[in-house]
C-alpha positions as CSV (number, residue, x, y, z in Angstrom):
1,X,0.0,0.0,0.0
2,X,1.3,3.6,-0.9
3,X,2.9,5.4,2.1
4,X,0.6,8.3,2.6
5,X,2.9,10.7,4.7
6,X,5.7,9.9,1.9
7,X,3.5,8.4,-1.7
8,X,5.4,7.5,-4.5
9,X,4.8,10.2,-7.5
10,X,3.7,9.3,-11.0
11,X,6.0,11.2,-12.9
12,X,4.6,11.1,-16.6
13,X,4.0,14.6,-18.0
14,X,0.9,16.0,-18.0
15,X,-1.4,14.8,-21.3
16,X,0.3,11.8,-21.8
17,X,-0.8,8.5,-22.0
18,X,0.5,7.3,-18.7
19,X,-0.6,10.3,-17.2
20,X,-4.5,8.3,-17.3
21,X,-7.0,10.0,-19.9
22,X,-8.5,6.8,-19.2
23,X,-12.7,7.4,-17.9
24,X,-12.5,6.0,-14.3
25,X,-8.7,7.4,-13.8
26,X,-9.2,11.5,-12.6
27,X,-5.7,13.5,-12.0
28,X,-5.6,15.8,-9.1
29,X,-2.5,17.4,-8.6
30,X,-1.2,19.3,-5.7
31,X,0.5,22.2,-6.5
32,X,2.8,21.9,-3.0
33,X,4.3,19.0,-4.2
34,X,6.1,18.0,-7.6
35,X,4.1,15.0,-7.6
36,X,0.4,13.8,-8.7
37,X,-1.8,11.2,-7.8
38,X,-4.5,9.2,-9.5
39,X,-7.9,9.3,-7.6
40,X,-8.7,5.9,-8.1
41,X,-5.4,5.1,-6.8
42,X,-6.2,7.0,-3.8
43,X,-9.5,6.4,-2.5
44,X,-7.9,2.6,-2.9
45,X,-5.0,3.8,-0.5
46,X,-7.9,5.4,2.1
47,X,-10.6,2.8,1.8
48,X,-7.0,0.2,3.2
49,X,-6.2,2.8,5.2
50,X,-9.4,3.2,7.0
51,X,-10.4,-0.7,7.0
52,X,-7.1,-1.0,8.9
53,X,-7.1,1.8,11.5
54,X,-11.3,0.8,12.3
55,X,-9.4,-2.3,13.2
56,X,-7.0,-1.5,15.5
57,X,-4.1,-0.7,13.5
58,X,-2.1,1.4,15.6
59,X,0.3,1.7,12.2
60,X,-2.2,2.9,10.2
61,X,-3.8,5.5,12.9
62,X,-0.3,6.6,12.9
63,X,-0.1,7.4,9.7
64,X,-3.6,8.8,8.9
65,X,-2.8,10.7,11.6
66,X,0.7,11.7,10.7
67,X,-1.1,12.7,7.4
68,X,-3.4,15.0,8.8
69,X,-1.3,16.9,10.9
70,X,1.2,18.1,8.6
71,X,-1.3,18.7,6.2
72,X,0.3,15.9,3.4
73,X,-1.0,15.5,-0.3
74,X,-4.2,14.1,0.7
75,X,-5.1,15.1,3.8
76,X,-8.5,17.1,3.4
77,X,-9.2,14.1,0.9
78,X,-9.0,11.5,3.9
79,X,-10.9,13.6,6.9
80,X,-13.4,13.5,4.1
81,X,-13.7,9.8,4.3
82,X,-13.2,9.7,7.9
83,X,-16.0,12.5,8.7
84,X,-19.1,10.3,8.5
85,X,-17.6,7.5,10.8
86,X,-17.5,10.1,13.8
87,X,-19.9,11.3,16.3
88,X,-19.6,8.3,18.9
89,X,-16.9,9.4,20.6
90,X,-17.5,11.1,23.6
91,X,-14.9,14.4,23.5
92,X,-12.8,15.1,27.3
93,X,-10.9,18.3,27.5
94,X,-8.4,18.1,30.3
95,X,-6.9,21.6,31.2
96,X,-5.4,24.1,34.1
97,X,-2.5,25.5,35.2
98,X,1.4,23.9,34.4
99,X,2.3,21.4,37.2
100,X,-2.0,20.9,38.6
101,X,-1.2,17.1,37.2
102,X,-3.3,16.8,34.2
103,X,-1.2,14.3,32.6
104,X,-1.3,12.2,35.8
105,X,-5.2,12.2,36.1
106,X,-5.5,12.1,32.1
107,X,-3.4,8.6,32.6
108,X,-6.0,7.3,35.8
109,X,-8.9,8.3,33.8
110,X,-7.9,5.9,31.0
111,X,-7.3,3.1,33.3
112,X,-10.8,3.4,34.9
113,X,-12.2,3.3,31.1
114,X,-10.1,0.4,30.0
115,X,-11.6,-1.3,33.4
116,X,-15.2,-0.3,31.5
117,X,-13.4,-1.8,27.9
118,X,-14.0,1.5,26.1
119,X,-11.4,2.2,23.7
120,X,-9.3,5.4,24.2
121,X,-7.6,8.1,22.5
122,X,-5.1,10.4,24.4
123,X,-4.2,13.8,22.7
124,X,-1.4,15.1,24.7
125,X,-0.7,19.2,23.5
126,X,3.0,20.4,24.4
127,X,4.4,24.0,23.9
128,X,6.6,24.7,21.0
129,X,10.1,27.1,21.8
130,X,9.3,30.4,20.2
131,X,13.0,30.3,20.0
132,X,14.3,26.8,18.5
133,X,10.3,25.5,17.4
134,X,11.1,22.2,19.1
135,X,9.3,20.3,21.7
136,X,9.7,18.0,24.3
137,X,6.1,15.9,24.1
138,X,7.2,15.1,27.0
139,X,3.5,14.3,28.7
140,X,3.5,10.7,28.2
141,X,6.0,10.3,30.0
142,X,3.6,10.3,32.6
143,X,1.5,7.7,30.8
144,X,4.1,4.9,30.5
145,X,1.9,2.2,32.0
146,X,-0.3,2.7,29.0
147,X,1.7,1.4,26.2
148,X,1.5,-1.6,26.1
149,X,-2.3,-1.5,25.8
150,X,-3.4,-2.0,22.6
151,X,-6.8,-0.5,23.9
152,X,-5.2,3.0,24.4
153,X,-3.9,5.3,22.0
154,X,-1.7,8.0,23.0
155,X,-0.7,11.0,20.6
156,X,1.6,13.8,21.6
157,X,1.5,17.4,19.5
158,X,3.2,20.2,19.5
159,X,1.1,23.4,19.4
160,X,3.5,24.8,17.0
161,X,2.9,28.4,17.3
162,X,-0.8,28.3,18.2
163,X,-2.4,30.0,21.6
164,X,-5.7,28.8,23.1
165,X,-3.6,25.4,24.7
166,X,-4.0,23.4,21.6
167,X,-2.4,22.6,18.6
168,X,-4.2,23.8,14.6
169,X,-4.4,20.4,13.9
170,X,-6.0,19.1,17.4
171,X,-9.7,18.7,16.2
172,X,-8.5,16.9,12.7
173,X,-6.5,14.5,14.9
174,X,-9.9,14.6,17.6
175,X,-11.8,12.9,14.1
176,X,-9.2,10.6,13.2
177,X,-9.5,9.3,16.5
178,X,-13.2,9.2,16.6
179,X,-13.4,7.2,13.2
180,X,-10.9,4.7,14.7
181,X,-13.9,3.8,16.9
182,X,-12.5,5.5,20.0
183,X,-15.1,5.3,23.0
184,X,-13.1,8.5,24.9
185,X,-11.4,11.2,23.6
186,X,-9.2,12.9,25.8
187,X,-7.7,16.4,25.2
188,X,-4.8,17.4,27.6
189,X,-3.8,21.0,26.7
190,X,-0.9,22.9,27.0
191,X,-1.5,24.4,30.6
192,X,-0.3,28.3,30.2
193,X,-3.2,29.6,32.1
194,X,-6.1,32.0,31.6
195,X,-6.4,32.0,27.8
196,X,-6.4,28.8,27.3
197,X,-9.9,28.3,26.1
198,X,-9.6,26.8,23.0
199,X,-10.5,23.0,23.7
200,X,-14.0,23.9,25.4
201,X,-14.9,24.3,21.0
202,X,-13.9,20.4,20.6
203,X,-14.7,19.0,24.0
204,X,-17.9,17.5,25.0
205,X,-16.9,17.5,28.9
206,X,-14.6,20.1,29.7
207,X,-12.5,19.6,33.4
208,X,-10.4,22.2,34.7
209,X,-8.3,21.9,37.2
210,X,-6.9,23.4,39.8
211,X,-4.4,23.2,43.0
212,X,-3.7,24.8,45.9
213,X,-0.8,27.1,47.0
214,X,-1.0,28.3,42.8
215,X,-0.6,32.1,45.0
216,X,-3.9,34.3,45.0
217,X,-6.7,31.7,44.4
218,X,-9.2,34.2,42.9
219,X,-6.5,35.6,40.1
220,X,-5.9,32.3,39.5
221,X,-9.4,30.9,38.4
222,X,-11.0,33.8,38.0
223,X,-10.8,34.2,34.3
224,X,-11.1,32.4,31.1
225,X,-11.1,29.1,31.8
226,X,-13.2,30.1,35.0
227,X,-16.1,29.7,32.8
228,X,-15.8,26.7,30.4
229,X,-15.5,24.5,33.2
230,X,-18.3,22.0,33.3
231,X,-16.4,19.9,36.2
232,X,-13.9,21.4,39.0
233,X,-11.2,19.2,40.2
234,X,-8.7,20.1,43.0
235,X,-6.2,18.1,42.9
236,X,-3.5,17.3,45.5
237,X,-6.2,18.2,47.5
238,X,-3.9,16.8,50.6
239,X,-2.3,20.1,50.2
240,X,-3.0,22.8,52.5
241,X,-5.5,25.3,50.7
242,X,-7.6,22.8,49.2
243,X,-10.6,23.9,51.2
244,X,-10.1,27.7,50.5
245,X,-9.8,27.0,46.6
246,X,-13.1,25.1,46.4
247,X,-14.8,28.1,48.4
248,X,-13.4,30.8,46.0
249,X,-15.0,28.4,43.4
250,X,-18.4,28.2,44.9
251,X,-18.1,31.9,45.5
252,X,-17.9,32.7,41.9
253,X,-20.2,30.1,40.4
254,X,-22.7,32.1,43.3
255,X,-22.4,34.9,41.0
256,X,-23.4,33.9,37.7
257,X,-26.1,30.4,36.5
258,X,-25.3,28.7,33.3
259,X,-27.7,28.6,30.5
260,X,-27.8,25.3,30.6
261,X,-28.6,25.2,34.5
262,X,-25.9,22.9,35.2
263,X,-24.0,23.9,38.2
264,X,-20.4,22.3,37.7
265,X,-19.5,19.8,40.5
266,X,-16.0,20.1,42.6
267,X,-14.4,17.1,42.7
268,X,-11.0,16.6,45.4
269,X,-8.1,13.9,43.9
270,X,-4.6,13.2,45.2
271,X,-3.9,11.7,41.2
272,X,-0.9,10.2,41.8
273,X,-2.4,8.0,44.5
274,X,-5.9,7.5,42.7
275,X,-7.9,9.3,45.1
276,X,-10.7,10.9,44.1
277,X,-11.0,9.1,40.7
278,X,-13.8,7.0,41.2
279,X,-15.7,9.8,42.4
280,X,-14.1,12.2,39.3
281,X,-15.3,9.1,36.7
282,X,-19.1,9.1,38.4
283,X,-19.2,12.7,38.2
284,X,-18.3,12.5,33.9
285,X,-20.9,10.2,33.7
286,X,-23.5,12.0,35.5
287,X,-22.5,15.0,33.3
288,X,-23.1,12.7,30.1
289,X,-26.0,11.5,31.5
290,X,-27.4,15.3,31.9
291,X,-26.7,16.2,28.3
292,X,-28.8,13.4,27.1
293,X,-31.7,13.6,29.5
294,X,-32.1,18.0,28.9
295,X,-31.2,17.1,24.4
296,X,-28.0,19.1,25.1
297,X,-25.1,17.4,23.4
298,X,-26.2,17.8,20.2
299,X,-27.0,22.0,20.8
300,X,-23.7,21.6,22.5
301,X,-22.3,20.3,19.5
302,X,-23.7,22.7,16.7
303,X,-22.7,25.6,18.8
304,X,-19.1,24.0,19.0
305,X,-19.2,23.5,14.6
306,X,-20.1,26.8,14.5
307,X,-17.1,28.3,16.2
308,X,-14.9,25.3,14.1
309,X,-16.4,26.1,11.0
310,X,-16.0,30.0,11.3
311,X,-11.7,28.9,12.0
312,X,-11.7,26.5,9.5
313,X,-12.9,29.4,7.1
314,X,-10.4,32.1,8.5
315,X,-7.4,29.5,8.0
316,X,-8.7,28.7,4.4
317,X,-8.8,32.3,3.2
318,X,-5.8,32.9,4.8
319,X,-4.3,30.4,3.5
320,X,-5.7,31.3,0.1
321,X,-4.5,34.9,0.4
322,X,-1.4,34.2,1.5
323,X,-0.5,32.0,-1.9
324,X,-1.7,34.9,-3.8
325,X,0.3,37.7,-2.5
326,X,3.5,35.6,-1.9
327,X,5.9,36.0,0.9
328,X,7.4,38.5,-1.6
329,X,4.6,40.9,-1.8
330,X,3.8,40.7,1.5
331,X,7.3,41.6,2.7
332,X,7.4,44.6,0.2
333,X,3.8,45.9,1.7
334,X,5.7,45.5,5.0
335,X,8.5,47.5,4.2
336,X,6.1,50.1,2.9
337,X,4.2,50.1,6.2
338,X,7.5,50.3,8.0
339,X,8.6,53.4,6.0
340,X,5.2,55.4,6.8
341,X,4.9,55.1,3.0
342,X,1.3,53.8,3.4
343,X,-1.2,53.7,5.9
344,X,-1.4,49.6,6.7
345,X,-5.8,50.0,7.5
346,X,-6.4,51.0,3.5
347,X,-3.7,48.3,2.5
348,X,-5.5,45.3,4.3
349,X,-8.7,46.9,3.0
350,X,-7.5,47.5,-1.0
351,X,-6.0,43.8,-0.5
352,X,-9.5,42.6,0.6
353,X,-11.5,44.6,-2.2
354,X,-9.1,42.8,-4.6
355,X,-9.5,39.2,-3.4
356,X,-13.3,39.6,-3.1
357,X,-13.3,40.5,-7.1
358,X,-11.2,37.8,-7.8
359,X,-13.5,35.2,-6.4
């Protein structure tokens, strides 16, 4: 089978023979590589692809994967395929401060659901250097008792430049995982704080947490992720504070009622002994349960596509604008704007005018 993440090209020219004029051989070529494929070729290479990963394939979740998330010849081509295998999954994003032990209680939540014999995904977000672009991926590290399980699927990313605590690619990867015929999905983001938001548009169930001695409680949880929390958990709730962190909680939630009239729950773990976690796993489940008694997930849902679909947009156009200017225009505009030459408000609006004529 051809190696998505690194296919063999046809190389006849254009208009020949061996290039297929054939009726059931199309050519699509992708302009970002020197290379074409033939589409019957291809949806060949998906349809074994996807038989094998709905399998269990770890290989082949790799590389569908792999595919997606550097955005390889093919890889809108495949979410395509994989799209109308999702929706069963249930989504869990994981987030809170560095050091509150997300990865710990990411990697006791999967045991409990291997104990139920749901299949699970793990996406693990780290933080890329703005300085060298590398990362460490270091999270499952924390997860090591999980290998071996051919029930568990852990997948690191690097965020890669992106804010909100995940990675561009995170919700592609979320579907890949879906279509693999993952029971649970969980999300662990980056952990840099307040603005890190991002995953409550992706996750079903959406746990921050929190520890004590983080400094002042209230400028710690105030904000931000404050209110996409649809379960509290203190952790290393042996700590001294523990008690005063889940009173600024209820303090705040005093203030404000969610639309949904779901009052977020505070659950107390020590993760690295398993404390807590049974009580943590009953409270996910009542949660579930509530969004299918009160019709909620799917609202919960569309108002989660609409927030993807407006990004997905943004990046395409982007994208789109950004091959039509070329890095060469664009830097020439900026040395323009640098030089007080033009005003940079008209330019994005001429360069906008222009774009919307030629589409």
């Amino acid at each position: 089978m051809t190696d998505l993440t690194h296919p063999e090209p046809p190389i006849a020219p254009a208009g020949s023979a061996e290039a297929g004029h054939s009726p059931d051989v199309g050519l699509r070529c992708f302009s970002s590589r020197a290379w074409c494929f033939t589409l019957k070729l291809l949806k060949h290479d998906y349809e074994t692809l996807i038989s094998r990963l709905r399998n269990g394939d770890h290989r082949a979740l790799a590389r569908a994967i792999t595919t997606v998330e550097n955005r390889s010849p093919g890889w809108s081509e495949l979410l395509k395929a994989l799209f109308p295998l999702t929706g069963h999954g249930l989504m869990i994003g994981v987030t809170g401060a560095p050091g509150a032990g997300k990865s710990t209680l990411v990697d006791q939540l999967a045991k409990y659901d291997r104990e139920e014999s749901r299949k699970v995904g793990i996406i693990a977000v780290d933080p890329t250097s703005p300085y060298t672009g590398g990362a460490i991926l270091g999270d499952r590290i924390r997860m090591q008792e999980r290998f071996c399980d051919p029930g568990i699927y852990i997948r690191s990313m690097a965020t890669r430049g992106s804010l909100g605590g995940l990675a561009r690619a995170t919700a592609d990867v979320a579907t890949v995982l879906d279509a693999a015929g993952h029971d649970r999905i969980m999300i662990e983001t980056v952990g840099v704080g307040q603005d890190e938001i991002d995953v409550v548009r992706l996750a079903d169930v959406t746990v921050v947490i929190l520890v004590p001695g983080m400094g002042d409680d209230v400028q710690t949880i105030k904000a931000g992720i404050m209110e996409i929390a649809d379960i509290f958990v203190i952790n290393k709730s042996d700590w001294e504070g523990a008690e005063r962190v889940e009173r600024e909680i209820r303090a705040l939630q005093s203030l404000a009622a969610r639309s949904d009239r779901w009052t977020p729950p505070v659950v107390k773990t020590v993760a690295n002994e398993g404390k807590g976690l049974p009580d943590l796993v009953a409270t996910i489940a009542q949660y579930e349960a509530y969004l299918k008694q009160e019709n909620l997930r799917l609202e919960l849902r569309r108002q989660n596509w609409q927030e993807r679909l407006l990004e997905m947009l943004r990046d395409t156009l982007f994208e789109t604008l950004h091959q039509q200017l070329g890095d060469g225009t664009i830097a020439r505009y900026a040395a323009e704007v640098a030089e007080h030459k033009r005003d940079p408000y008209t330019l994005v609006e001429e360069i906008v005018a222009r774009f919307g004529r030629a589409t």
